[in-house]
Structure formats: structure tokens, C-alpha cells
N, C-alpha and C positions, 0 to 999 in steps of 0.2 A: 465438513464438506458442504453443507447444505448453506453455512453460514455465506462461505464463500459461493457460491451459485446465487446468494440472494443479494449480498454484497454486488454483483455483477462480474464476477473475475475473468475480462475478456485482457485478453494476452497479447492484442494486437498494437501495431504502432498510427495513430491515428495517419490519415492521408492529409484532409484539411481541420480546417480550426471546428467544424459541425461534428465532425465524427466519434464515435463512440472511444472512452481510454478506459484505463482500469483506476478506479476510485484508489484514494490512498489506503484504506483499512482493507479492501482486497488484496493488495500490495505486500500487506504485513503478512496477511495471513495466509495467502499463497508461499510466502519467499522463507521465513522464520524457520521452517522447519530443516529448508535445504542451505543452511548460510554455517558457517564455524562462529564458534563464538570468538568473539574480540577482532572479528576481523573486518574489513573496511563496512561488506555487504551489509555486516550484522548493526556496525555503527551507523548505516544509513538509515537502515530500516526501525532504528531505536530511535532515531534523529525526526525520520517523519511521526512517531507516534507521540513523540513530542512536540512538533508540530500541531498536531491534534488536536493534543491535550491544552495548551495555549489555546487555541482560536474556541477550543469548548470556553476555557474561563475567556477569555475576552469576550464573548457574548454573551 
């Protein structure tokens, strides 16, 4: 929990392009727990940590 509070895990939907969103690693670790496995949620939420994981090695 504390991860995610530091993460920033705000749940709202931005208004304009300034406003605050939920970073992708609060994403994961908000949503992971409440998803079935194999199912579409779970392969998004696999899909951005892959994501992730790519843009770490690319830089």
C-alpha cells in the first residue's frame, strides 16, 4: 500500500493535457490483485509491464 501511495495511485480520469493520471506502475499495482488470470485485464496489465521493462533497456 505504501508503494502504491508513493507511486501516486490517483484514479482519476485527467480533464486536460496538465492534469494529474495514474503513472503505469501504479496501474499494475493497484489493478493485479483484482483481475482473473488470463484474462484480457490481466494481459493488459502484463502488456504495460512490458512496456516498462523495454523503455528501462532502451535507456
Amino acid at each position: 500500500m505504501v508503494v502504491l501511495m508513493i507511486a501516486g495511485g490517483s484514479a482519476q480520469m485527467p480533464s486536460s493535457i496538465f492534469s494529474s493520471v495514474r503513472p503505469m506502475t501504479s496501474a499494475i499495482s493497484a489493478e493485479m490483485g483484482e483481475t482473473v488470470f488470463r484474462d484480457l485485464h490481466f494481459q493488459s496489465l502484463f502488456a504495460i509491464g512490458i512496456v516498462l521493462f523495454y523503455h528501462h533497456l532502451w535507456l
